[in-house]
C-alpha positions, 0 to 999 in steps of 0.5 A, spaced: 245 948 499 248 942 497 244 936 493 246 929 493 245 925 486 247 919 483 248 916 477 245 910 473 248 909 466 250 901 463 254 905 458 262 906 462 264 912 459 257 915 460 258 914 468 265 917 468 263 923 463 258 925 468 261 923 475 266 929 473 261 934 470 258 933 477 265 933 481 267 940 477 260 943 480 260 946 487 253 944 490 253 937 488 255 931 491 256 925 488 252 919 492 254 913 487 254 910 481 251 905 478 252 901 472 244 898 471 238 900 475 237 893 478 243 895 482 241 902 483 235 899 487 238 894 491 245 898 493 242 905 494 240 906 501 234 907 504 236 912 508 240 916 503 236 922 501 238 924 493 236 929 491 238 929 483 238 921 479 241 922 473 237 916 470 239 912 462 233 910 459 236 905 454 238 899 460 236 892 460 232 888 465 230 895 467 229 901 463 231 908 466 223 909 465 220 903 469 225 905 474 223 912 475 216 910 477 219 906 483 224 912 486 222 917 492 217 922 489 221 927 492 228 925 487 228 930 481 230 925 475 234 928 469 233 922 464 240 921 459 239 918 453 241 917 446 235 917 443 231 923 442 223 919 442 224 918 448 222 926 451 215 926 450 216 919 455 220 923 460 215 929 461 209 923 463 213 921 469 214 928 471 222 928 469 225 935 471 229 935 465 232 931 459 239 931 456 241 928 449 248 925 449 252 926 447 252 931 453 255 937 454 257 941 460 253 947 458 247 943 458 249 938 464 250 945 468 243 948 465 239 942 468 242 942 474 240 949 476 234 948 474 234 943 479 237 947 484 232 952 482 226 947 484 229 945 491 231 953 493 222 954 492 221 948 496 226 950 501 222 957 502 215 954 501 217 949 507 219 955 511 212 959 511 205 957 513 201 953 509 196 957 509 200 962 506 203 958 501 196 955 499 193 962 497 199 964 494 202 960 487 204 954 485 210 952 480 208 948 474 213 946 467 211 948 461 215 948 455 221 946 459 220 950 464 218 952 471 213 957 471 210 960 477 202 962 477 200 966 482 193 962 485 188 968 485 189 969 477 187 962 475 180 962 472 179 955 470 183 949 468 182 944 462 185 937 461 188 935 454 188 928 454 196 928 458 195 935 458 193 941 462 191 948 460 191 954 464 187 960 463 189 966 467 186 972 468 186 978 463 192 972 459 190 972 452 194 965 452 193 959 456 199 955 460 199 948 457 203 943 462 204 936 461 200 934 468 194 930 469 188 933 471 188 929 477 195 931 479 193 938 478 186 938 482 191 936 488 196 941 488 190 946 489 187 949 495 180 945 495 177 952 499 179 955 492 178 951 487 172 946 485 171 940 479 166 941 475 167 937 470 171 930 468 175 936 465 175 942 468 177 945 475 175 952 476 176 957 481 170 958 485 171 966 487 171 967 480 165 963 478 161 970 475 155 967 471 151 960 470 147 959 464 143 953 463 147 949 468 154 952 464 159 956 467 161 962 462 168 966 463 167 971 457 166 967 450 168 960 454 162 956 457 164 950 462 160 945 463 157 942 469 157 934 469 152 931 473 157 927 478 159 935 480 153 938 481 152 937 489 159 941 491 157 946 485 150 948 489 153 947 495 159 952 494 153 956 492 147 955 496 153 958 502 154 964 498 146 966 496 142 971 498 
């Protein structure tokens, strides 16, 4: 598989230095460089799938971070930057990773895999039925990381502010991502997983115990917010007997 990238960097030598770390790795193709996001946006064909966008966040008129919300959704964004604040920044906009010049090959390399690494599981994930798919698991990041959850395992989700944590069956330690509560609740089955609360998904077949309108998993007792409360009785009005 080759993926097609392109870089956006105001700094000349920063542009050079990754275009020959690109031209020295076998499964990237370089679509084109650009030395502002002004002119990424305007030259970068509509037609043109990129795969990779290696985005500096420091540039005027349009900084790499405005920038990352007007590209395709599919495009995995590698930010490159000078300045170490911005990292909490890039993971809100579901950055697939971040490199702090100056940039080596060994991390240019390391992100890059990862990449290939995510578009690979997107590629087989297309090639299977839905069904199957959405039954199965999902990839969320967590500390840098793709992590693969398998769906059955997942008793409940909590939001955090921009956080999620992810309580698994029989783990001691939640998966904590930086995903909104939103986002997460669409990458799920609903057949599979219900709101309950401004703050919690949980997994229907795994709802054991109600107590006084709280669902408890052990020690935990989720609450259950008024505007969830008919697709919760719902669910179990179908499954009482």
């Amino acid at each position: 598989m080759i993926l097609n990238c392109a870089i956006v960097d105001d700094e000349p030598l920063a542009l050079e230095l990754l275009q020959s770390y690109v031209g020295k790795t076998a499964f990237l193709r370089l679509a084109g460089k650009y030395s502002s996001a002004v002119q990424a946006m305007n030259e970068i064909p509509a037609h043109e799938e990129i795969h990779i966008l290696f985005l500096d966040i420091q540039m005027p008129e349009l900084n790499g971070l405005e920038f990352s919300h007007m590209v395709n959704p599919e495009t995995r964004i590698i930010f490159t930057t000078a300045f170490g604040q911005y990292a909490l920044d890039s993971y809100k906009v579901n950055a697939l990773d971040y490199l702090l010049k100056p940039i080596s090959y060994a991390d240019f390399l390391q992100s890059v895999n990862k990449a290939m690494q995510w578009f690979e599981l997107k590629q087989k994930a297309g090639n299977r039925p839905e069904e199957e798919v959405n039954n199965e698991y999902i990839y969320v990041k967590s500390d840098y990381k793709l992590v693969q959850i398998a769906l059955d395992k997942i008793l409940y989700i909590e939001g955090l502010k921009d956080y999620i944590k992810i309580h698994i069956e029989n783990e001691p330690k939640a998966i904590l991502s930086l995903i909104s509560m939103k986002a997460m609740e669409e990458k799920l089955p609903s057949k599979h997983f219900v709101r309950v609360h401004r703050s919690f998904i949980v997994q229907k077949s795994k709802i054991k115990v109600i107590d006084r309108g709280r669902i408890v998993f052990g020690k935990e007792y989720i609450p259950i917010s008024d505007s969830y409360k008919q697709e919760i009785q719902t669910y179990l009005n179908s499954h009482s007997v």
